[in-house]
C-alpha positions as CSV (number, residue, x, y, z in Angstrom):
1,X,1.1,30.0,-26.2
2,X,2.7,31.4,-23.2
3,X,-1.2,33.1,-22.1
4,X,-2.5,29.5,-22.8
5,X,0.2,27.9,-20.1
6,X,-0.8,31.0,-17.9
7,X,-4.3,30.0,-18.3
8,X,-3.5,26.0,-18.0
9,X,-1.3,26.6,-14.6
10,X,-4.1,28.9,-13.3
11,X,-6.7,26.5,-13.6
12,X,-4.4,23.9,-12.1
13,X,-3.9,25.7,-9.2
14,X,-7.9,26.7,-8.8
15,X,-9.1,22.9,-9.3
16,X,-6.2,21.3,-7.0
17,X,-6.9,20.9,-3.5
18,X,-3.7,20.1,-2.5
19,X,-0.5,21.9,-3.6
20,X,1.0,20.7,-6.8
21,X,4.7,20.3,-7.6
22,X,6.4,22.2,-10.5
23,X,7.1,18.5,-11.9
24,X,3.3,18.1,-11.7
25,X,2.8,21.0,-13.6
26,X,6.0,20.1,-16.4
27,X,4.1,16.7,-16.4
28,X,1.0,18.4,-18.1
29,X,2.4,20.9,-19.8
30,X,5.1,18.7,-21.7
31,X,6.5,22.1,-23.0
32,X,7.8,24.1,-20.0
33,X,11.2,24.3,-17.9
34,X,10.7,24.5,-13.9
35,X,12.0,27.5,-13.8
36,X,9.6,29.2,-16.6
37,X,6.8,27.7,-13.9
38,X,8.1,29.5,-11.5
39,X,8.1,32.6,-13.7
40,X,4.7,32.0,-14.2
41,X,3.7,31.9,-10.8
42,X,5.3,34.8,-9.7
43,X,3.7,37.0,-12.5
44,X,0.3,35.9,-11.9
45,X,1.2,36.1,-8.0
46,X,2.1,40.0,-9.3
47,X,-1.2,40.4,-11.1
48,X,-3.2,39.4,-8.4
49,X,-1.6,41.4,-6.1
50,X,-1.5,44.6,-8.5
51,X,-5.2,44.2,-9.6
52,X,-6.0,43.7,-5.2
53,X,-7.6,40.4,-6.0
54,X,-9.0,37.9,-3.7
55,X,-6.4,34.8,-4.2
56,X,-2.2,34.7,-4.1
57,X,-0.4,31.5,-4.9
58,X,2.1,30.1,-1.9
59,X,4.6,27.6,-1.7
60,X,3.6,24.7,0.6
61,X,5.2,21.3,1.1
62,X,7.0,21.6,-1.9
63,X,4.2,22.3,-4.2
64,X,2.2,25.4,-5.0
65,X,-0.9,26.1,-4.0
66,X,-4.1,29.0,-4.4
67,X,-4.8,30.2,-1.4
68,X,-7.0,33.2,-0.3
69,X,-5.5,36.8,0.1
70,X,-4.8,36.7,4.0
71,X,-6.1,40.4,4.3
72,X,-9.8,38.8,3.3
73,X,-9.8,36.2,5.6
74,X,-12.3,38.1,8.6
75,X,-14.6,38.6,5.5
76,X,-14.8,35.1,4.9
77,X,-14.4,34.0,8.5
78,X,-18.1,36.1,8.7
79,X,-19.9,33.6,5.9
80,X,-18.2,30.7,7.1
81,X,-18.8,30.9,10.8
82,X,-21.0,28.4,11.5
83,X,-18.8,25.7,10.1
84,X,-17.6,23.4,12.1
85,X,-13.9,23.4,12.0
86,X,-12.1,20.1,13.3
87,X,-9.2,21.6,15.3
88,X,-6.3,20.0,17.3
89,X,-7.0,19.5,21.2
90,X,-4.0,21.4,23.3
91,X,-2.6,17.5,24.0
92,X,-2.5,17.2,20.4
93,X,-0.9,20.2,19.5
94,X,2.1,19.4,22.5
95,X,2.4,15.5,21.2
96,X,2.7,17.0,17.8
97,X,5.5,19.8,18.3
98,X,7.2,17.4,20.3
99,X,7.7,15.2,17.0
100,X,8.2,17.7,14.2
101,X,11.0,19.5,17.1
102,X,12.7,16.0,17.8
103,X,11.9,13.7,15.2
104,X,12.4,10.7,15.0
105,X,11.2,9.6,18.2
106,X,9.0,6.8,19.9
107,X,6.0,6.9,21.8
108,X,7.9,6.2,24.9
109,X,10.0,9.5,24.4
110,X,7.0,11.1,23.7
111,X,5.8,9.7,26.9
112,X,8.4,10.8,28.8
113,X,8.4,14.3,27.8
114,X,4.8,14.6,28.3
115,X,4.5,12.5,31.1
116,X,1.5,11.3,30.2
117,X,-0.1,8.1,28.2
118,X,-0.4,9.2,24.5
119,X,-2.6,6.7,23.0
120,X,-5.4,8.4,22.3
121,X,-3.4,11.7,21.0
122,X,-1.1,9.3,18.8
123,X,-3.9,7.4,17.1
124,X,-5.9,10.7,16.4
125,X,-2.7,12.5,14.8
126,X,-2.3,9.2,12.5
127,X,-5.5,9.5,11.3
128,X,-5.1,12.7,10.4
129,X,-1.9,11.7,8.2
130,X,0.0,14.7,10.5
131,X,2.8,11.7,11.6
132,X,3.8,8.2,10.7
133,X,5.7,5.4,11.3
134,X,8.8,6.3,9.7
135,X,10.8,3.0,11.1
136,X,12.1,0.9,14.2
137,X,14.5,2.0,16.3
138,X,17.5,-0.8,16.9
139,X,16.9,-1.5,20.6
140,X,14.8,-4.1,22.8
141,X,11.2,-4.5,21.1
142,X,12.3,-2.8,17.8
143,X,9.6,0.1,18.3
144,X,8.2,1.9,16.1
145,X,10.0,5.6,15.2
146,X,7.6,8.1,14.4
147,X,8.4,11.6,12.2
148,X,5.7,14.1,10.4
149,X,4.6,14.0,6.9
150,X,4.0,16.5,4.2
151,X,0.1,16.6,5.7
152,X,2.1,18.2,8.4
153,X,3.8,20.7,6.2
154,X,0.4,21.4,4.4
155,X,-1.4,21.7,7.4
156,X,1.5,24.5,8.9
157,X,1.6,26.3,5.3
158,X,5.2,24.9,5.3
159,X,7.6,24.6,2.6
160,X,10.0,22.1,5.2
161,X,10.9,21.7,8.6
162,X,13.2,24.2,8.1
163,X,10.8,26.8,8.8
164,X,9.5,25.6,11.7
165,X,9.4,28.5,14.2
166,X,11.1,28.5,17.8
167,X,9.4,25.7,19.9
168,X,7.3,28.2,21.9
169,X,5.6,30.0,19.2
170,X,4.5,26.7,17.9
171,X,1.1,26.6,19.3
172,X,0.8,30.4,18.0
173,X,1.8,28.9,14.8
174,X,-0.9,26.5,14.6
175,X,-3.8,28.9,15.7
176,X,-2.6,31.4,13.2
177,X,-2.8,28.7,10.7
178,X,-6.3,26.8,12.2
179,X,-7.6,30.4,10.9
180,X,-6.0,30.7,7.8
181,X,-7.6,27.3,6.6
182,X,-10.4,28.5,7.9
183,X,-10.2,31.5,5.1
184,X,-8.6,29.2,2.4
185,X,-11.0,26.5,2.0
186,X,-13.7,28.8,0.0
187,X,-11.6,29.2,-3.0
188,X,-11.6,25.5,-3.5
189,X,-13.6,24.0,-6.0
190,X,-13.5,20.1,-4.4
């Protein structure tokens, strides 16, 4: 039973394109403990790493997910080339470490640090679920707070904010990871 579960989790993983919780998993399974899920992730995080195989499985956003082996990633960079990428403009990127560093704020704070309208930036980083709304701030106008979401995790290979890295390597942080969903993407079956 326990190489069936294996099998089960594994083809979880592979057919998920978003990370999937360990309750996710238990809700499937009906007959395994979190921490036997975890057990199983780690040995077939062991095999593939033993056996130099093209896929690892990483904690993101409090889920696991099957990612591509970052060593392989200029090999697939090479047959994916011509794809066209959506990546985050440099205003983008500053609007958005500004909120994940200092959340919850309101566009007028973010206005003030960047001393610049954000309209444009704000609207674009909503429709790409990175932020929300997460509530109204008690003042004049009651405006809207905004905060990330687990997008945002997802997007930064994140398991919580916790791991953000010091403010200035943010913007390293997001190129390094721009190019590591740019490797990632293959193994995906949807």
């Amino acid at each position: 039973m326990q190489d069936n579960n294996r099998a089960v989790i594994e083809a979880l993983l592979f057919s998920s394109d978003r990370p999937i919780s360990i309750e996710q998993i238990k809700n499937v399974l009906g007959s395994l403990e979190a921490n036997e899920i975890r057990s199983i992730f780690e040995e077939l995080n062991r095999e593939y790493e033993s056996s130099n195989r093209g896929m690892r499985i990483t904690e993101i956003a409090g889920g696991f997910q099957m990612i591509t082996a970052p060593a392989l990633a200029p090999f697939l960079k090479k047959l994916y080339k011509q794809r066209n990428v959506e990546r985050l403009s440099k205003p983008a990127l500053e609007t958005l470490a500004i909120i994940a560093y200092k959340q919850p704020l309101t566009r007028l704070d973010i206005e003030s640090l960047r001393n610049v309208n954000i309209d444009g930036v704000m609207k674009s980083l909503l429709d790409k679920d990175l932020i929300r709304v997460t509530g109204r701030k008690k003042s004049p106008g009651r405006p809207k707070v905004y905060g990330t979401t687990r997008q945002f995790l997802e997007y930064f290979g994140l398991k919580s904010l916790e791991e953000l890295p010091k403010i200035e390597n943010f913007s390293t942080l997001a190129q390094q990871k721009e190019v590591e969903s740019e490797a990632k993407e293959p193994t995906q079956t949807n």
